[in-house]
ZADO-1210 file (C-alpha; in nm, 4 decimals, padded with zeros to 6 digits):
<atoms>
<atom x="09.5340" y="15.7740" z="09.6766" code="UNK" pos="1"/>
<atom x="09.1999" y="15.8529" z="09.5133" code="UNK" pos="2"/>
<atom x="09.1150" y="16.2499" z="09.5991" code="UNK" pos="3"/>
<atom x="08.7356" y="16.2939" z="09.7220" code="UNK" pos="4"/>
<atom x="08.6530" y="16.6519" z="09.8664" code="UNK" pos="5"/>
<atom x="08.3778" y="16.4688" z="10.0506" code="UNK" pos="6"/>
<atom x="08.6479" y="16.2437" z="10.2601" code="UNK" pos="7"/>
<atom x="08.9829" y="16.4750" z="10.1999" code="UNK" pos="8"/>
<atom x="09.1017" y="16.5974" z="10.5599" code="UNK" pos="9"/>
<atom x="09.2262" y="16.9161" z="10.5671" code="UNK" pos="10"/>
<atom x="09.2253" y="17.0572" z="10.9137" code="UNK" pos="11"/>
<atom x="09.6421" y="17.0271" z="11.0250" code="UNK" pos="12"/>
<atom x="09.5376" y="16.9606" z="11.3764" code="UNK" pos="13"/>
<atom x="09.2990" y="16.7102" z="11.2669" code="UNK" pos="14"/>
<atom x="09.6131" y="16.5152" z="11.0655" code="UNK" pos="15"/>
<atom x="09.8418" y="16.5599" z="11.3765" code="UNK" pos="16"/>
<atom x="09.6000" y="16.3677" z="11.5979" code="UNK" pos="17"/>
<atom x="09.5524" y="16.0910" z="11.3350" code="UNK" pos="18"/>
<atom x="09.9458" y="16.0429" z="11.3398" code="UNK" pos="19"/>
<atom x="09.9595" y="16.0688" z="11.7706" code="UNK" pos="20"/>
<atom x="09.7182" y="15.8452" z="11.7991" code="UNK" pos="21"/>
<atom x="09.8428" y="15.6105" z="11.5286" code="UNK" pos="22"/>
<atom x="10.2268" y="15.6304" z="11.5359" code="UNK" pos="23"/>
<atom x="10.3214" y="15.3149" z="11.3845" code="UNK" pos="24"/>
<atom x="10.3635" y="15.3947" z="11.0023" code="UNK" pos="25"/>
<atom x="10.4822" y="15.2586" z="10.7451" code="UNK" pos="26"/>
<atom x="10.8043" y="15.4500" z="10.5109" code="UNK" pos="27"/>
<atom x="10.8285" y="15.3796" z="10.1516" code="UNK" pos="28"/>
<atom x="11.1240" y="15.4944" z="09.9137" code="UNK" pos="29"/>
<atom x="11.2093" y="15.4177" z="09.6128" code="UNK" pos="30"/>
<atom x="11.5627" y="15.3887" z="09.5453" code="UNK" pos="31"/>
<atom x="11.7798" y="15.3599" z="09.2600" code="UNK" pos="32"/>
<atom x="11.9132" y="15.0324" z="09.1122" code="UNK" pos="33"/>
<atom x="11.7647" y="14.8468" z="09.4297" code="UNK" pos="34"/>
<atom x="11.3784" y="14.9570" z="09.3582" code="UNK" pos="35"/>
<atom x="11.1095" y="14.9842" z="09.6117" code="UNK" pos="36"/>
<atom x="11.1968" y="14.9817" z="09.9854" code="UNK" pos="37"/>
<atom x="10.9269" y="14.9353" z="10.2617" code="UNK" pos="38"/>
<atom x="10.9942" y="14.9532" z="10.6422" code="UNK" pos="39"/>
<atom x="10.7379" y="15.0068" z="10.9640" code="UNK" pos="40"/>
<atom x="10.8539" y="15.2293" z="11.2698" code="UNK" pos="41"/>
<atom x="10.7392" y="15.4536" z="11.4877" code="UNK" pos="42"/>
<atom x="10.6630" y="15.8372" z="11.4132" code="UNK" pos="43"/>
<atom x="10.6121" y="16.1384" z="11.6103" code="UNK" pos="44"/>
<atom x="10.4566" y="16.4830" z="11.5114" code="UNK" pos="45"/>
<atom x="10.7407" y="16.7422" z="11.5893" code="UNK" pos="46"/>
<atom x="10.5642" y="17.0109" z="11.4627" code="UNK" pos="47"/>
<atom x="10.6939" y="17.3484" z="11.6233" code="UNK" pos="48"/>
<atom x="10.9493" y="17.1992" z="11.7240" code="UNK" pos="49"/>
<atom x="10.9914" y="16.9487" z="11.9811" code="UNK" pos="50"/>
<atom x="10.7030" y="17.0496" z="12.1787" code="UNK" pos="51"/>
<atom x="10.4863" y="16.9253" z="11.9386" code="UNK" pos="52"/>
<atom x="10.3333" y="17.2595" z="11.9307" code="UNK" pos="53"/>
<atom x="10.0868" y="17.3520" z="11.5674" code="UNK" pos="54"/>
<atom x="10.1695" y="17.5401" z="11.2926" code="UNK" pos="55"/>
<atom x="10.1011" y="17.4756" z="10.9417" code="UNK" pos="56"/>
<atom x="10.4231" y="17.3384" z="10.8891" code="UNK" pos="57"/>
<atom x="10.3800" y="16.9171" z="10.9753" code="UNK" pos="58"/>
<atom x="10.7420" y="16.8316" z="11.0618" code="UNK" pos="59"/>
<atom x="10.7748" y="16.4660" z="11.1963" code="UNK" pos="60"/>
<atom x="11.0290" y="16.2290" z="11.3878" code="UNK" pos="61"/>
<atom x="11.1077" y="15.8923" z="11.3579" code="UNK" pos="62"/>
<atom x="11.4062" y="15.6408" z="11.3834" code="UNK" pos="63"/>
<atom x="11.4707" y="15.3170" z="11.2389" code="UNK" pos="64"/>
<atom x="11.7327" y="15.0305" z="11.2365" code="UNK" pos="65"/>
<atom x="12.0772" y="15.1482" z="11.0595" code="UNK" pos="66"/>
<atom x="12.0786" y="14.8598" z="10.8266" code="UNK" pos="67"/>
<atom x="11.7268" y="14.9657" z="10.7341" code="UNK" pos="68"/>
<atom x="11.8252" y="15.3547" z="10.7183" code="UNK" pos="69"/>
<atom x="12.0895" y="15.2336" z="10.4764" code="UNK" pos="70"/>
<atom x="11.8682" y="15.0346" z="10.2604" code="UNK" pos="71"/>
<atom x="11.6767" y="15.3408" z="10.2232" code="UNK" pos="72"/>
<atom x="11.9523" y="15.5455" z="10.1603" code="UNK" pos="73"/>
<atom x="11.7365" y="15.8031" z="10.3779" code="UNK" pos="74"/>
<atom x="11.8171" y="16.1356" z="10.3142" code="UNK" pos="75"/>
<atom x="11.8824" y="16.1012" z="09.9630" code="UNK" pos="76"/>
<atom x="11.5684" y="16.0827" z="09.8307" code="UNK" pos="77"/>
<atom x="11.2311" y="16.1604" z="09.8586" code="UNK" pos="78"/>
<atom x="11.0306" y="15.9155" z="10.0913" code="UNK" pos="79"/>
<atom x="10.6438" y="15.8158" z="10.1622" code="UNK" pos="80"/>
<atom x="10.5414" y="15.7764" z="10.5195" code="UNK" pos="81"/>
<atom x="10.1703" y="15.6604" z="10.5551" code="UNK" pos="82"/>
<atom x="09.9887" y="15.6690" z="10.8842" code="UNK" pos="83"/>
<atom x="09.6650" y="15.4273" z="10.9247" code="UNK" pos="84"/>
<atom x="09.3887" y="15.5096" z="11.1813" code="UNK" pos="85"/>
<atom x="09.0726" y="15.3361" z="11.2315" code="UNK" pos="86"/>
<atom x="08.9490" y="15.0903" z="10.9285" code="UNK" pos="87"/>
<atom x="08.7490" y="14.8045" z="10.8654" code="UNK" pos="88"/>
<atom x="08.4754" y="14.5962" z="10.6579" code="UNK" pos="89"/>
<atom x="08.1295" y="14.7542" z="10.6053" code="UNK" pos="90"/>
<atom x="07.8564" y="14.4940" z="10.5982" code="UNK" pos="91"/>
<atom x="07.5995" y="14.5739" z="10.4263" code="UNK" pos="92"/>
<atom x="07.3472" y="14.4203" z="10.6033" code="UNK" pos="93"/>
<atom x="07.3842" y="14.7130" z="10.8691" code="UNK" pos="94"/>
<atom x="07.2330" y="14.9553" z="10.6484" code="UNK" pos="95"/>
<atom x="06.8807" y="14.8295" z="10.6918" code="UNK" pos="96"/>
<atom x="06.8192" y="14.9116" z="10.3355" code="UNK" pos="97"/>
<atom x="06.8844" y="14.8105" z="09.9780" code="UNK" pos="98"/>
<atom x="07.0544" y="14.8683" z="09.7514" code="UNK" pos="99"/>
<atom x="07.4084" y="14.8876" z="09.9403" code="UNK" pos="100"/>
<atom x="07.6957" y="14.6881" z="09.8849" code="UNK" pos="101"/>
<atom x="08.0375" y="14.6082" z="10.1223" code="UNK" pos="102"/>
<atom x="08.2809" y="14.8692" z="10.1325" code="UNK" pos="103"/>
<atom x="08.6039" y="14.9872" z="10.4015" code="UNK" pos="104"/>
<atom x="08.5677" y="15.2900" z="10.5566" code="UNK" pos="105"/>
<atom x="08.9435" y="15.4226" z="10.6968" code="UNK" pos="106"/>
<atom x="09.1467" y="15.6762" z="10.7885" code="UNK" pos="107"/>
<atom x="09.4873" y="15.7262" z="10.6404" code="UNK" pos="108"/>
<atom x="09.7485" y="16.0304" z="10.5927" code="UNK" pos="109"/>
<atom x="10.0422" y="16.0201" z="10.3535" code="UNK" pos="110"/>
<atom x="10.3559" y="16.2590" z="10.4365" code="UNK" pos="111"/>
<atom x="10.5753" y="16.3403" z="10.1383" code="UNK" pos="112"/>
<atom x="10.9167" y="16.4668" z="10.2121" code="UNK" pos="113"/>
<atom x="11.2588" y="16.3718" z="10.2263" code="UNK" pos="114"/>
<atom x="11.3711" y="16.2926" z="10.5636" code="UNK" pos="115"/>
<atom x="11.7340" y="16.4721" z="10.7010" code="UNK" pos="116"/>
<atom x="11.9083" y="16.1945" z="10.9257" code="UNK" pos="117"/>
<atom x="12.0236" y="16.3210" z="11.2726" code="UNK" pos="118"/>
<atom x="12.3139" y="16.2510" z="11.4838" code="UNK" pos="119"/>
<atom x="12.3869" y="16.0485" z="11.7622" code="UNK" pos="120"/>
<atom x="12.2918" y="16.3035" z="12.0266" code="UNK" pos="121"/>
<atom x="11.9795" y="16.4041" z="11.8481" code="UNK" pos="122"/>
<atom x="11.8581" y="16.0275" z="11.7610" code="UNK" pos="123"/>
<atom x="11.8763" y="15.9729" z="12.1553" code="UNK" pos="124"/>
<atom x="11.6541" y="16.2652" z="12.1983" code="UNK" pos="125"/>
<atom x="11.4103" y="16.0909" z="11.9260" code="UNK" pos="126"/>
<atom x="11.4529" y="15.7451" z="12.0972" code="UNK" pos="127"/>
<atom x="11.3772" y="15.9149" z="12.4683" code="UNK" pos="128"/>
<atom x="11.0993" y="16.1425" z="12.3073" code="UNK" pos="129"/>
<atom x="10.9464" y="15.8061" z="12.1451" code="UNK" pos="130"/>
<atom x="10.9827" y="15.5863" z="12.4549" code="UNK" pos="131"/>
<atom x="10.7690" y="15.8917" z="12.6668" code="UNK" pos="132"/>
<atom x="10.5219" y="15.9272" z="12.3473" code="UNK" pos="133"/>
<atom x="10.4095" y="15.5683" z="12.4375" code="UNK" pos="134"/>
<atom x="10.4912" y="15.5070" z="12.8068" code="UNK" pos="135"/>
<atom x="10.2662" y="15.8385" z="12.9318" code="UNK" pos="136"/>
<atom x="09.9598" y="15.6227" z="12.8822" code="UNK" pos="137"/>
<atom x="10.0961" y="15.4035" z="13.1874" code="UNK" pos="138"/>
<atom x="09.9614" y="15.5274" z="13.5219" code="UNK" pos="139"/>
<atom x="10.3800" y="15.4598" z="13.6085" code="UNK" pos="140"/>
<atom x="10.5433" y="15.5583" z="13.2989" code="UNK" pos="141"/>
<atom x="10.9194" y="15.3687" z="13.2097" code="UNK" pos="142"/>
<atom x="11.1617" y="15.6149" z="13.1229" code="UNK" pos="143"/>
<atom x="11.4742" y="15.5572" z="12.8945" code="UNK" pos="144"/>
<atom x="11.6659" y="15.7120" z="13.1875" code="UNK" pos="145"/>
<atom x="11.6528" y="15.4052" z="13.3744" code="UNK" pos="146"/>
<atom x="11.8365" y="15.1510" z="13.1417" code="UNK" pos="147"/>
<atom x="12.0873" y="15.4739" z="13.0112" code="UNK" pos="148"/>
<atom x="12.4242" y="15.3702" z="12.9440" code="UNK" pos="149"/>
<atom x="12.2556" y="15.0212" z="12.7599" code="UNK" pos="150"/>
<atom x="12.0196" y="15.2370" z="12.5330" code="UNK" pos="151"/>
<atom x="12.3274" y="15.4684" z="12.4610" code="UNK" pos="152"/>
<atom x="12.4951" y="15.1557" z="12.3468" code="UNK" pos="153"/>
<atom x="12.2282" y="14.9947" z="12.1211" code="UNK" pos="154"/>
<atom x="12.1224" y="15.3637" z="12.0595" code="UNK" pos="155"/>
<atom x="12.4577" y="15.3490" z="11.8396" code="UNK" pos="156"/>
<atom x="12.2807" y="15.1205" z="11.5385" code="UNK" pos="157"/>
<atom x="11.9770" y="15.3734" z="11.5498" code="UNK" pos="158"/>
<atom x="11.9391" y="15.5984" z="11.2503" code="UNK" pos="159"/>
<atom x="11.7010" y="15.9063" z="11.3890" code="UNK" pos="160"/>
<atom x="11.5873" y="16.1661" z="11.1435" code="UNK" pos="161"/>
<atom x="11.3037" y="16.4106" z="11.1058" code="UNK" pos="162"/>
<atom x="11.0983" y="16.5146" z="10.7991" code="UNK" pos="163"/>
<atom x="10.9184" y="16.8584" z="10.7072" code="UNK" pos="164"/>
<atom x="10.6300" y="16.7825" z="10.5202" code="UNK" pos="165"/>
<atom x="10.6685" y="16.8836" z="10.1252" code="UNK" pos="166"/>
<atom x="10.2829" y="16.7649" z="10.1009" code="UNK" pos="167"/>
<atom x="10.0262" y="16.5682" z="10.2318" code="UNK" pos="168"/>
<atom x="09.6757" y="16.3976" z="10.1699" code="UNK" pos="169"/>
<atom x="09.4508" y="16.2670" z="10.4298" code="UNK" pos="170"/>
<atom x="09.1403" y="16.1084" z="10.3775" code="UNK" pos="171"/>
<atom x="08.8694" y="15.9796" z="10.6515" code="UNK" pos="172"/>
<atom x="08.6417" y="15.7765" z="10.4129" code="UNK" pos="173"/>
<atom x="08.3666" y="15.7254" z="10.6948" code="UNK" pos="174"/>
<atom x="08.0411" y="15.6954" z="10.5276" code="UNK" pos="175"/>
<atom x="07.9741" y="16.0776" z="10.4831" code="UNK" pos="176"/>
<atom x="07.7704" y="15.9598" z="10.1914" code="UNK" pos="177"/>
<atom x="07.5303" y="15.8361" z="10.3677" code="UNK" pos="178"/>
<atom x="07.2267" y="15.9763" z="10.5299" code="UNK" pos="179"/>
<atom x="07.2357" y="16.0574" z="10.9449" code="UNK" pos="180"/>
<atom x="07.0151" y="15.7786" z="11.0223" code="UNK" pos="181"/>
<atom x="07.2263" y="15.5442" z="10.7922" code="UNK" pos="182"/>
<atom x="07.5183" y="15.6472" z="10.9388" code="UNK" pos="183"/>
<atom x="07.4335" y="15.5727" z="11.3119" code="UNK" pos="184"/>
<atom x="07.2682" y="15.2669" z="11.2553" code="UNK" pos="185"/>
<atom x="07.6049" y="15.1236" z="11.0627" code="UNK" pos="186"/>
<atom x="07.8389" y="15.2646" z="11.3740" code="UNK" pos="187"/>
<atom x="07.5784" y="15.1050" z="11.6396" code="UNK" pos="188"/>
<atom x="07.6452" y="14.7842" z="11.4280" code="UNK" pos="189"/>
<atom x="08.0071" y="14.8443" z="11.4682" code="UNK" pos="190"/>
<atom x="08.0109" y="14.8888" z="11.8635" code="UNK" pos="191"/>
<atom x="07.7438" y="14.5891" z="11.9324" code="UNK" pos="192"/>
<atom x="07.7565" y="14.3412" z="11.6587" code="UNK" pos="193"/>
<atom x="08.0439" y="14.0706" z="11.8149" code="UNK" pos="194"/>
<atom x="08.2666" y="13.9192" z="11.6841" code="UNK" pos="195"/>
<atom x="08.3066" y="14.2154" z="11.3957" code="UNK" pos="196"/>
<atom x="08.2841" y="14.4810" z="11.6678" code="UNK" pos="197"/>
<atom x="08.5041" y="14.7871" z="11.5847" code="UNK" pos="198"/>
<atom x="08.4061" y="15.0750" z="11.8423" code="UNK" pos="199"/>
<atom x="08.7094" y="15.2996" z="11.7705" code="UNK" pos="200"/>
<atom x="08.6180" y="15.3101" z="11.3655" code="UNK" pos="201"/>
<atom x="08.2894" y="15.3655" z="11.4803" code="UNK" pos="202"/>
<atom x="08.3576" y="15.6692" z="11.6795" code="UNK" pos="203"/>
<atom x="08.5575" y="15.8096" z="11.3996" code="UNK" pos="204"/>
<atom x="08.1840" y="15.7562" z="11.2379" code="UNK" pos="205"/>
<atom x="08.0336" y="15.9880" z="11.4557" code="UNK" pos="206"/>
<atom x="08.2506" y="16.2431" z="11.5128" code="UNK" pos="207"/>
<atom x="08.2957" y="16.2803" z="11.1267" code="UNK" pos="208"/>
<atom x="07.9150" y="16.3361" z="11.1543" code="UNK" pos="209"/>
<atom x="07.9744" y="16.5583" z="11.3888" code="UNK" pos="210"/>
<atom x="08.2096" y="16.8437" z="11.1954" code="UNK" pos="211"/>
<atom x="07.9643" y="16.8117" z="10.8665" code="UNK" pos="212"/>
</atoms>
């Protein structure tokens, strides 16, 4: 990923919300013999521990399919897991002033690590922890509890694992570039102008503006 001071995140909290808010990520290895591998899954911060607490120490937790774990040979090498937040098309008709052309403005994080695969008693824990991570936005959550001796069962072709960070990059490419005005007028576009509406990538807009 291209390194820009102006768009690098560095704030650890900042990178912990990107990956709550956006837990589906993608993990990339690359594996002897067999090249490239590529899956999409779920990921948690466990930072702290599994409160989720901070520190500056970005440890995460995911679980995947054990066919998949295997094709990844997880734990034996060094993986890639890339989180992607808010992103779209830039028009550059919403600047209201030449010369601009079209660019994306996103949000991404990339974790480096290698991940250390968990047992059966500690993948549940991941698979109950992940469940909760998405169900507490429900005014009734749905608890793993409720279905336990099946989700024990399929729980058994579950790989969990967790991963402490070895080094990451984030980068919120969100028009920083631009003058105040520019910038507003370009995020107003982005919360009125249907059918290309994107009000969540324009919030990111502002509240980049915001901590200049």
């Amino acid at each position: 990923m291209l390194r820009q001071e102006i768009f690098e995140i560095t704030d650890p909290e900042r990178i912990r919300d990107l990956i709550r808010t956006h837990s589906w990520a993608t993990l990339i290895s690359h594996v002897p013999d067999r090249g490239m591998v590529v899956s999409h899954l779920p990921v948690l911060v466990e930072a702290g521990g599994r409160d989720g607490g901070s520190g500056d120490t970005l440890v995460l937790a995911g679980h995947l399919a054990r066919t998949d774990a295997d094709e990844h040979q997880l734990g034996a090498h060094d993986v890639v897991v890339v989180f992607q937040g808010p992103h779209g098309y830039i028009s550059p008709v919403w600047y209201e002033e030449t010369p601009h052309v079209p660019t994306w403005n996103f949000v991404v994080a990339h974790v480096h690590g290698r991940p250390e695969t968990l047992g059966p008693e500690r993948t549940y824990e991941v698979l109950t922890d992940t469940v909760d991570h998405f169900e507490d936005r429900f005014p009734e959550p749905w608890r793993l509890e409720r279905v336990d001796a099946y989700a024990h069962r399929i729980a058994a072709a579950v790989t969990g694992f967790t991963l402490t960070a070895a080094r990451v990059t984030a980068k919120a490419k969100l028009s920083q570039d631009e003058r105040e005005e520019v910038v507003h007028r370009v995020a107003d576009a982005l919360t009125t102008d249907q059918p290309h509406a994107h009000p969540e990538l324009a919030r990111a807009m502002r509240d980049s503006r915001r901590q200049q």
